[in-house]
C-alpha positions in Angstrom: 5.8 -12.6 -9.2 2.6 -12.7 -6.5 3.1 -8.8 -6.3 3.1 -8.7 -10.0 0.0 -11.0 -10.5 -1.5 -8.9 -7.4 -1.3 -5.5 -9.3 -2.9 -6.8 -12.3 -5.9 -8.1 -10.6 -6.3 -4.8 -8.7 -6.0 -2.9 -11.7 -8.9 -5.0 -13.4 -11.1 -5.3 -10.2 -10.7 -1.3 -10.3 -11.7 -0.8 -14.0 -14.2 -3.5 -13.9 -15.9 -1.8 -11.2 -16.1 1.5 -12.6 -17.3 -0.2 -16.2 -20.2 -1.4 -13.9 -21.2 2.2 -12.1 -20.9 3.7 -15.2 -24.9 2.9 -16.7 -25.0 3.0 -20.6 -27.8 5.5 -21.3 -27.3 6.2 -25.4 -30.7 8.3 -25.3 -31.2 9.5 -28.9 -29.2 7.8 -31.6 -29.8 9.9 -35.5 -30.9 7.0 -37.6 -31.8 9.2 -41.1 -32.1 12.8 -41.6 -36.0 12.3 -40.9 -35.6 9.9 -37.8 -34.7 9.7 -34.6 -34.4 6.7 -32.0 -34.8 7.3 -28.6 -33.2 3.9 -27.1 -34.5 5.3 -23.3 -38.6 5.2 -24.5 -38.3 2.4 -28.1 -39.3 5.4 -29.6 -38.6 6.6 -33.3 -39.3 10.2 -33.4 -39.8 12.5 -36.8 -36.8 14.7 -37.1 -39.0 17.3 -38.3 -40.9 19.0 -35.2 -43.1 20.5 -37.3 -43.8 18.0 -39.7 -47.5 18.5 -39.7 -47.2 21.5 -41.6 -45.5 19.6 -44.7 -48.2 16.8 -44.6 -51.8 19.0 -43.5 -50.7 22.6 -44.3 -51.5 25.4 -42.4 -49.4 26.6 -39.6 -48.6 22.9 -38.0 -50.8 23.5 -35.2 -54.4 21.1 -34.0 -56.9 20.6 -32.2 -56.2 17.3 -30.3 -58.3 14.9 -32.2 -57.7 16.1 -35.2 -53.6 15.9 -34.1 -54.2 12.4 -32.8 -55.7 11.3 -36.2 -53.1 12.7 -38.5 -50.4 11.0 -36.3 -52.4 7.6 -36.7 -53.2 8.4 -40.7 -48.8 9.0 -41.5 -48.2 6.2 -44.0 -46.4 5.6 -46.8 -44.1 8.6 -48.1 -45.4 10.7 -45.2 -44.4 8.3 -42.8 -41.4 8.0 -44.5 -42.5 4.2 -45.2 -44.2 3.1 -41.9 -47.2 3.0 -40.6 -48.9 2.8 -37.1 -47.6 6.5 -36.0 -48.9 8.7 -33.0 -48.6 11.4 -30.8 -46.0 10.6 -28.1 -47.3 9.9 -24.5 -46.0 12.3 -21.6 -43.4 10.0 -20.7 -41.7 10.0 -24.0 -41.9 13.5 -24.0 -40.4 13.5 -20.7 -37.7 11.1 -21.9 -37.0 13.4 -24.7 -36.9 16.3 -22.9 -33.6 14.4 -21.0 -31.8 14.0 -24.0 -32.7 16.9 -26.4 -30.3 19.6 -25.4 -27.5 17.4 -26.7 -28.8 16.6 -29.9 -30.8 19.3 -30.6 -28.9 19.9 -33.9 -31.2 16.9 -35.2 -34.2 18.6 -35.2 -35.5 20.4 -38.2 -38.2 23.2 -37.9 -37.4 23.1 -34.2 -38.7 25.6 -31.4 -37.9 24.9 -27.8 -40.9 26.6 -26.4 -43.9 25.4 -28.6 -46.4 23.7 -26.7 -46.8 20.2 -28.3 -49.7 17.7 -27.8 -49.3 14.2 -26.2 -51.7 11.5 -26.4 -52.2 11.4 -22.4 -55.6 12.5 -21.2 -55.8 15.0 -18.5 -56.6 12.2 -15.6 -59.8 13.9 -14.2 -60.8 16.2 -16.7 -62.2 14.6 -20.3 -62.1 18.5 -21.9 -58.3 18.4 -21.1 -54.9 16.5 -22.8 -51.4 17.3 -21.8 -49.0 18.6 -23.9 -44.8 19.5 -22.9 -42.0 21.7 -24.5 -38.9 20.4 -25.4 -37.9 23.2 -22.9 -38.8 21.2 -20.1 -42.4 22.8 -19.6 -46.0 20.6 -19.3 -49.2 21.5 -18.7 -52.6 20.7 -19.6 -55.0 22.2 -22.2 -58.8 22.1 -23.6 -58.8 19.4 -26.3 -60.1 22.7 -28.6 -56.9 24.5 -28.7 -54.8 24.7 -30.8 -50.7 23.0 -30.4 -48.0 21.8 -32.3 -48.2 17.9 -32.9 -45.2 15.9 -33.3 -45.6 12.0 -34.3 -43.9 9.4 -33.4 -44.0 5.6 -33.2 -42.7 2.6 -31.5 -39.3 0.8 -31.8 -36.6 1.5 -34.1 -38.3 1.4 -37.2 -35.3 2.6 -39.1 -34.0 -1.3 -38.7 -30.5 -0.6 -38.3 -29.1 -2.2 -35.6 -26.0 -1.0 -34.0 -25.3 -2.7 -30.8 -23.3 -1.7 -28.4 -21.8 -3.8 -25.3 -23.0 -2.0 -21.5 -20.1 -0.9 -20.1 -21.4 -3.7 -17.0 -21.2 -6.8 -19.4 -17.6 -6.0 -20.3 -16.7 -5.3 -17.2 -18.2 -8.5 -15.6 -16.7 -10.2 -18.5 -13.3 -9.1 -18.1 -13.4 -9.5 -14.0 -14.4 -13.5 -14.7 -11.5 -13.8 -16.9 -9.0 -12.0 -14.3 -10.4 -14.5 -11.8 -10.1 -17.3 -14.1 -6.5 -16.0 -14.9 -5.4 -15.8 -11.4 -6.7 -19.4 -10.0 -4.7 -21.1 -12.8 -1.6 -18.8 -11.9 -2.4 -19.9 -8.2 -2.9 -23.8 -9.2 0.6 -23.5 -10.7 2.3 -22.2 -8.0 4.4 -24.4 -6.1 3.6 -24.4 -2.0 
């Protein structure tokens, strides 16, 4: 009977503890057709990489002010309901980046190797902002040029909430209720 009891706690110190190495990291989660949460960043991105050309014409591509003001003016219909919409900083776009090449299916109008504004300031050089590809690339450009701008906003504004136990809170869980399991086995036990 000890053996027996002995096996079982093994068994659940053993899947506990891999429950615990293995970090829940979701990244993007496909809330509509037009959004996308990023659970890394409290993002909501615009399925639509090239949104701007449905909402501003022309080819989709601004200078950086002018990209930075139609993120902030999406509202209503064009922000599919919410307000308060921007250009992402560098390290949402990083945080993107991670995830992307798995859900890249998601993304309407997209194009791995545009060059898309951020709303990070080149740190010494006013003229300059940074921009990133979904590739993987960043860099820095004049605020004149021309890029892609992609909006996005914070939180999960799609409001449907879908959570999900970490892998570590079951796995702590389920350890305290070996433990608990085996000390009033134990307290039973005649000595």
């Amino acid at each position: 009977m000890k053996l027996c009891i002995k096996k079982i706690l093994t068994t659940v110190v053993f899947t506990a503890f891999f429950g615990m190495i293995n970090v829940a990291n979701a990244g993007l989660i496909k809330r509509t057709d037009n959004l996308i949460y990023d659970d890394v960043s409290d993002v909501t991105w615009i399925a639509d990489m090239k949104y701007s050309i449905v909402t501003s014409g022309g080819n989709g591509k601004m200078k950086w002010q002018a990209g930075m003001d139609w993120a902030a003016n999406l509202a209503g219909p064009d922000g599919f309901g919410f307000s308060e919409w921007r250009l992402p900083t560098l390290a949402e776009s990083v945080s993107l980046k991670a995830s992307y090449v798995d859900h890249a299916g998601w993304f309407q109008n997209r194009n791995e190797w545009s060059r898309i504004w951020t709303s990070t300031e080149h740190p010494s050089n006013v003229n300059k902002a940074l921009h990133f590809t979904v590739k993987g690339g960043s860099g820095n450009e004049n605020i004149t040029s021309s890029l892609f701008v992609w909006a996005v906003t914070t939180g999960d504004i799609a409001g449907i909430a879908t959570e999900v136990p970490e892998p570590a809170t079951l796995a702590i869980f389920s350890l305290a209720l070996a433990g608990l399991a085996y000390r009033r086995r134990t307290a039973k036990m005649p000595k």
